[in-house]
VOLUM-147672 format. One record per residue: x, y, z of N, C-alpha, C in turn. Coordinates in steps of 0.05 Angstrom, whole numbers, padded with zeros to 5 digits. Layout:
% residues N
X Y Z X Y Z X Y Z
...
% end
This chain:
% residues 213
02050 01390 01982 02054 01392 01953 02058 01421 01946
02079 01429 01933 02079 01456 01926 02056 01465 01901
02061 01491 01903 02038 01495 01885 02052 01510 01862
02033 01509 01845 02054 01524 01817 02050 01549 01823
02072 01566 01800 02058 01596 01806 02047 01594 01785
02026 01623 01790 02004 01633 01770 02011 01649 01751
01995 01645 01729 02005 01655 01702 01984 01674 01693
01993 01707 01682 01967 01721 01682 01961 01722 01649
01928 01725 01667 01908 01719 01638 01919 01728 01610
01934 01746 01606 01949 01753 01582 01970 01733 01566
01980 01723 01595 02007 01706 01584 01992 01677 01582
01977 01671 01590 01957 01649 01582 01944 01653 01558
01927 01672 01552 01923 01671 01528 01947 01670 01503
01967 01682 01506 01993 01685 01488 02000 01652 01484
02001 01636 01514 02019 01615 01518 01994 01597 01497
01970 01601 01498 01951 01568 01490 01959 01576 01458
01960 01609 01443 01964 01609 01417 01977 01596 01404
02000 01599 01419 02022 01595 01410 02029 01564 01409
02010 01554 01434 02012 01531 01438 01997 01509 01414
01979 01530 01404 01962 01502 01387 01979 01519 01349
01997 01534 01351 02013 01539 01319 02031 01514 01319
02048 01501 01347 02070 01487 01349 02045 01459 01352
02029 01453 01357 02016 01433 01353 02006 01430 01331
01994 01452 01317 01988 01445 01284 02017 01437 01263
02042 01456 01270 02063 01445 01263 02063 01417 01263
02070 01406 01284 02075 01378 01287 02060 01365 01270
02033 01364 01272 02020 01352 01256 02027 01355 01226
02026 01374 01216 02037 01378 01185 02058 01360 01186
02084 01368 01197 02105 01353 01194 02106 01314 01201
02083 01312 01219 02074 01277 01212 02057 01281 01192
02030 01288 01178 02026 01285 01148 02050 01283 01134
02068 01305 01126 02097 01305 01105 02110 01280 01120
02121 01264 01137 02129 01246 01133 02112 01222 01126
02087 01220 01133 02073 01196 01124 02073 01196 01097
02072 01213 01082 02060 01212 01051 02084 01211 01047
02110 01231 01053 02130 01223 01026 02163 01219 01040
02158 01203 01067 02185 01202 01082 02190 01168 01077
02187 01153 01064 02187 01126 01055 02192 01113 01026
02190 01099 01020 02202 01089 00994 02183 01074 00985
02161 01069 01004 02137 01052 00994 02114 01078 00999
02118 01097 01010 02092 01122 01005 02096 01126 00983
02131 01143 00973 02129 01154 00952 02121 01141 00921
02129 01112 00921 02117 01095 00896 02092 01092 00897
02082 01096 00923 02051 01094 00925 02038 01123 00906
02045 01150 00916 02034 01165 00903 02051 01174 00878
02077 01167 00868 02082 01162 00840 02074 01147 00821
02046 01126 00832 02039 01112 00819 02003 01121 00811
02003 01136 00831 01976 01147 00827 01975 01177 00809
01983 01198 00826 01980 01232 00809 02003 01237 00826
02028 01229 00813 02049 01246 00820 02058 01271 00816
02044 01286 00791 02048 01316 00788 02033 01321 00803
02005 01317 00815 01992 01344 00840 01996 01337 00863
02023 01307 00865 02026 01298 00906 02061 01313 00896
02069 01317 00881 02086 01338 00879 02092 01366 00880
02065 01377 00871 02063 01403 00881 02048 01410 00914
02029 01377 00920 02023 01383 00955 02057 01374 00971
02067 01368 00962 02095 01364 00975 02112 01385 00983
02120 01402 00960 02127 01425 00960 02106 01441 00974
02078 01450 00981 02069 01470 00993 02070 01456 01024
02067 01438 01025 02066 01430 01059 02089 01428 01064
02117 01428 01053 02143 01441 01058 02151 01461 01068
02136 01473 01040 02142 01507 01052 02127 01518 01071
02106 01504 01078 02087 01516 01096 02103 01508 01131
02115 01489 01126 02130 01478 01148 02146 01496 01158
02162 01502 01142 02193 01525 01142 02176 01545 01156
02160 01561 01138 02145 01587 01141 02141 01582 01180
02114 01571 01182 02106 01569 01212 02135 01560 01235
02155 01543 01223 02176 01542 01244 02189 01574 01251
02194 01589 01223 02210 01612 01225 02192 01643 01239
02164 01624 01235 02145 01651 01252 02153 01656 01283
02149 01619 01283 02153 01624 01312 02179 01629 01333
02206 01643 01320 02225 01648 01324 02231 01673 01316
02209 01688 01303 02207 01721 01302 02212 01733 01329
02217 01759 01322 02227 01780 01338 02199 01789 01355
02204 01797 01389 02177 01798 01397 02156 01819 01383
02167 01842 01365 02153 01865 01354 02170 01868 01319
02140 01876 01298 02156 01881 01286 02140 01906 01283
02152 01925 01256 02137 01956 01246 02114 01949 01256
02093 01928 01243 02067 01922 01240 02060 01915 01274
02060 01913 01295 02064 01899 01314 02069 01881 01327
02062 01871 01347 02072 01840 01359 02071 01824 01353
02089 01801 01352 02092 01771 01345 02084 01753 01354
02058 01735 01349 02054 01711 01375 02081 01695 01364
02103 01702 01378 02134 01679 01370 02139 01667 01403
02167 01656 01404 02178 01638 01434 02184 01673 01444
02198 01685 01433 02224 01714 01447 02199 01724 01455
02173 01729 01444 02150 01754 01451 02145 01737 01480
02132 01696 01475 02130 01692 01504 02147 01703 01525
02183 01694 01520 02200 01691 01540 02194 01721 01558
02189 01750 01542 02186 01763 01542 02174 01777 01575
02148 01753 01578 02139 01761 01594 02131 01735 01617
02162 01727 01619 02161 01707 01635 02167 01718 01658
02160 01716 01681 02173 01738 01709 02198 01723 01720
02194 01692 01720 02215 01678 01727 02249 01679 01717
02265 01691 01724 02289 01693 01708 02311 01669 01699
02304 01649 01715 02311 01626 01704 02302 01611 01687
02270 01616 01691 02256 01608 01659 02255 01623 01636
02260 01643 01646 02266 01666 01617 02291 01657 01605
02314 01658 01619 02339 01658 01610 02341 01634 01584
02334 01609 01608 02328 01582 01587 02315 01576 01559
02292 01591 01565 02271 01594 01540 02288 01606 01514
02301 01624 01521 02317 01645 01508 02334 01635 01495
02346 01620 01504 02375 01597 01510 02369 01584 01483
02340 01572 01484 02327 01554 01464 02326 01563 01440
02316 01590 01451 02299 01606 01423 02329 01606 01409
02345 01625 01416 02372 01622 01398 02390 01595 01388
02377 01579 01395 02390 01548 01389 02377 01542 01370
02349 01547 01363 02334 01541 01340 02339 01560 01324
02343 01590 01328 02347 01607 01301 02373 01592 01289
02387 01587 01316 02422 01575 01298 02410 01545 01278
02401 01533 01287 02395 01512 01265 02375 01522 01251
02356 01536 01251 02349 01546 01221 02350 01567 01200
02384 01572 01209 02387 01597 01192 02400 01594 01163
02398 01561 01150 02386 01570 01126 02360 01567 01114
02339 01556 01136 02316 01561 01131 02314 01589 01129
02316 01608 01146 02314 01634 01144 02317 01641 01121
02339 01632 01115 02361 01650 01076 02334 01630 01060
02325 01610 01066 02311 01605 01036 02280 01612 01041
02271 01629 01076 02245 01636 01070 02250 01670 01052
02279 01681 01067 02282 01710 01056 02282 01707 01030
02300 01697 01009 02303 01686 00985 02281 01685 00967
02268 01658 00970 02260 01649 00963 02220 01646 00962
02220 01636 00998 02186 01632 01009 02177 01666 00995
02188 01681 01014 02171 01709 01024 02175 01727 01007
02203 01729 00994 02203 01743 00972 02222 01733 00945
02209 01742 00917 02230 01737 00898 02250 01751 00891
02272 01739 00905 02300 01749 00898 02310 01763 00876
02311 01785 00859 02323 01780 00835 02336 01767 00828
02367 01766 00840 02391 01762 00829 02385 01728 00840
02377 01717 00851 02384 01693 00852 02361 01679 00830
02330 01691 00817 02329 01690 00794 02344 01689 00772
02356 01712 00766 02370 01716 00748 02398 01698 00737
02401 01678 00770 02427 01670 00773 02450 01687 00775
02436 01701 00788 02467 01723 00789 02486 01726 00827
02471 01702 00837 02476 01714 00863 02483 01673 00877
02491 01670 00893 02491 01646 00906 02463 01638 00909
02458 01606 00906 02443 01592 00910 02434 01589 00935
02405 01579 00936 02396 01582 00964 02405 01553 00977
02409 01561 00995 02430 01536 01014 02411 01517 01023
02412 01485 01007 02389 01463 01016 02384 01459 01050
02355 01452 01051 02348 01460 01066 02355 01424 01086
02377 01421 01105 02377 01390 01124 02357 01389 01132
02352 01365 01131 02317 01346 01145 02332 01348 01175
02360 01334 01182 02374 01335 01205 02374 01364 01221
02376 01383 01206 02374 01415 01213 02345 01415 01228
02324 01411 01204 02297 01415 01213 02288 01398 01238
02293 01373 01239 02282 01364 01262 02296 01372 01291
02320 01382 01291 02334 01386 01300 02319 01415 01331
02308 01432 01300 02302 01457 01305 02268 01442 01326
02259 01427 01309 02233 01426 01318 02233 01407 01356
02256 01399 01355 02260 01380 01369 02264 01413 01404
02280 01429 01392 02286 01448 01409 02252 01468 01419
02242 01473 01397 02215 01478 01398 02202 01474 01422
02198 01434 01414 02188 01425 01441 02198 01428 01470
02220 01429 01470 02232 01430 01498 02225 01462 01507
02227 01480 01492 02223 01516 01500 02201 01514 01506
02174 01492 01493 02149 01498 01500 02136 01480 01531
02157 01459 01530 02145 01445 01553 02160 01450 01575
02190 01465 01569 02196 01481 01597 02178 01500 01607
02161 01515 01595 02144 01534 01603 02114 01518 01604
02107 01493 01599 02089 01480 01614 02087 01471 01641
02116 01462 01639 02120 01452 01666 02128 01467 01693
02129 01484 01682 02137 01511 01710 02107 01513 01711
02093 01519 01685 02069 01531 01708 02038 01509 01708
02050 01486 01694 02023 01468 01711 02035 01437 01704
02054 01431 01708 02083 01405 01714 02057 01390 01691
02061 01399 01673 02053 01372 01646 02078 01376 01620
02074 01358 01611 02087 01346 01587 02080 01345 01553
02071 01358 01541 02057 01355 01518 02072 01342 01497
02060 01322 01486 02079 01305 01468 02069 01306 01435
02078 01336 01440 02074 01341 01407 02087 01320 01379
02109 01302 01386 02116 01284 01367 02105 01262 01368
02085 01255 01381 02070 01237 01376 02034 01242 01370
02024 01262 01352 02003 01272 01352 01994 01247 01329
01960 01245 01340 01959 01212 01324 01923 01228 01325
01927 01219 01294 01893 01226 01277 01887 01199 01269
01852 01199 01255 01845 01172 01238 01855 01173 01212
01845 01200 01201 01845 01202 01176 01860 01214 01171
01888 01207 01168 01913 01222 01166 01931 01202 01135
01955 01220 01130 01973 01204 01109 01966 01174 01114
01971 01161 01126 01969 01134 01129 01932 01135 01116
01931 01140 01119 01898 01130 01110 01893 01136 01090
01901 01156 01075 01904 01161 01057 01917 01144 01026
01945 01137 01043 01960 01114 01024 01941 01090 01023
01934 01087 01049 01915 01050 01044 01896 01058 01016
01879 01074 01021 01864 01076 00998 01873 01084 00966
01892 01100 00965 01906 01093 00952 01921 01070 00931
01926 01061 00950 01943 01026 00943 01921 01010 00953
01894 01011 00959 01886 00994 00950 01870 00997 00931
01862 01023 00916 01855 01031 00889 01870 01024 00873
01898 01019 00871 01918 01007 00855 01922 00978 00848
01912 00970 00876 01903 00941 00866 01876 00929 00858
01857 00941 00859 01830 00942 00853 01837 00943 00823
01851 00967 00810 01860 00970 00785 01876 00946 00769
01897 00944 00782 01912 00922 00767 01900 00898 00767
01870 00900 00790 01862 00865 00776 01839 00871 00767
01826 00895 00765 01814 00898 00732 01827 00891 00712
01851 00904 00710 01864 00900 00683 01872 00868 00679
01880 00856 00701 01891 00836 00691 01862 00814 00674
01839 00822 00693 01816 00805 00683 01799 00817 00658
01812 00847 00653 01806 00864 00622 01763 00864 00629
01771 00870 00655 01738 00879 00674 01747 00905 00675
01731 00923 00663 01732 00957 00658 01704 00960 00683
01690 00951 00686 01665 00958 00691 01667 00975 00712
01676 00966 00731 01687 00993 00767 01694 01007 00756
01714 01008 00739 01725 01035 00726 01710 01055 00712
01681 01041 00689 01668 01059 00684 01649 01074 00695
01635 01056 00721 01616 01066 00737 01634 01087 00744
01654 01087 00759 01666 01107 00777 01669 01139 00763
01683 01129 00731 01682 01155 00720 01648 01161 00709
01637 01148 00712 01605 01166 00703 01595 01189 00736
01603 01172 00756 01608 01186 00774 01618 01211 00784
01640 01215 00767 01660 01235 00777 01662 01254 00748
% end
């Protein structure tokens, strides 16, 4: 059986960082689809507090964009180094795994370069002129783009798993208890707890709960 080569303690520590930002990713991005990628989530929480699952919509959006576009930074900036993919590829010794990784990394800046224009714009800083309306609109952001990008992610990260210890990490299938889904059940079934108060004009759960709260 061949043996892998060894990876030094530096580039191990770089590789697990980096490894658990693209695992917290994923996860965000299954929360954002459980809660509002359906037609029976989103009536679920439009029926509950749609103005504050509208403003957690928008921040776990943008929080999405943000951490994808980190990790496609330049290996150094003024401030110093980037835990990004180019800083790993960086210090890959292998030149066929460098090249590839690389390969990747620029396949994902190309699909998220108008994430880029709406983190420059928009996330990271306020534009004037596109305030003002004086300048082109920030270019909507494809769900097709984004998964696209995330989909490339995975492959840059498990090519460099598998060179140096032949595993597979299956970041699109990351599975919690208490996640969106668990969330909606209670939810919708507070909604029906409700509607058959009302239908039986029984307030009483309802008032205990608010003396409670």
């Amino acid at each position: 059986m061949k043996s892998k080569p060894p990876i030094s303690a530096e580039l191990r520590e770089k590789l697990d960082a980096i490894d658990q930002e693209v695992v917290l990713l994923h996860f965000k991005w299954t929360y954002l689809k459980q809660l509002f990628g359906s037609e029976k989530s989103v009536a679920i929480v439009n029926a509950t507090a749609p103005s504050i699952f509208s403003v957690i919509e928008e921040a776990m959006f943008n929080d999405i964009l943000l951490t994808l576009m980190r990790l496609v930074d330049p290996p150094k900036s003024k401030n110093g180094a980037n835990l990004s993919l180019r800083n790993i590829a960086a210090d890959l010794s292998d030149p066929e795994l460098k090249q590839q990784v690389q390969l990747l990394e620029v396949q994902i800046r190309d699909k998220a370069k108008d994430i880029k224009v709406w983190r420059d714009k928009k996330l990271a800083h306020n534009d004037l002129l596109k305030h003002l309306k004086k300048s082109a609109p920030v270019p909507a952001i494809q769900i097709s783009e984004l998964t696209a990008a995330l989909e490339l992610v995975r492959k840059a990260m498990n090519l460099i798993h598998g060179y140096f210890s032949d595993t597979t990490v299956l970041y699109d299938q990351c599975i919690t208890e208490k996640d969106g889904n668990a969330l909606l059940f209670l939810l919708e079934y507070g909604l029906d707890c409700w509607t058959e108060d009302k239908d039986k004009k029984d307030f009483g759960r309802a008032r205990k709960l608010r003396k409670r709260t």
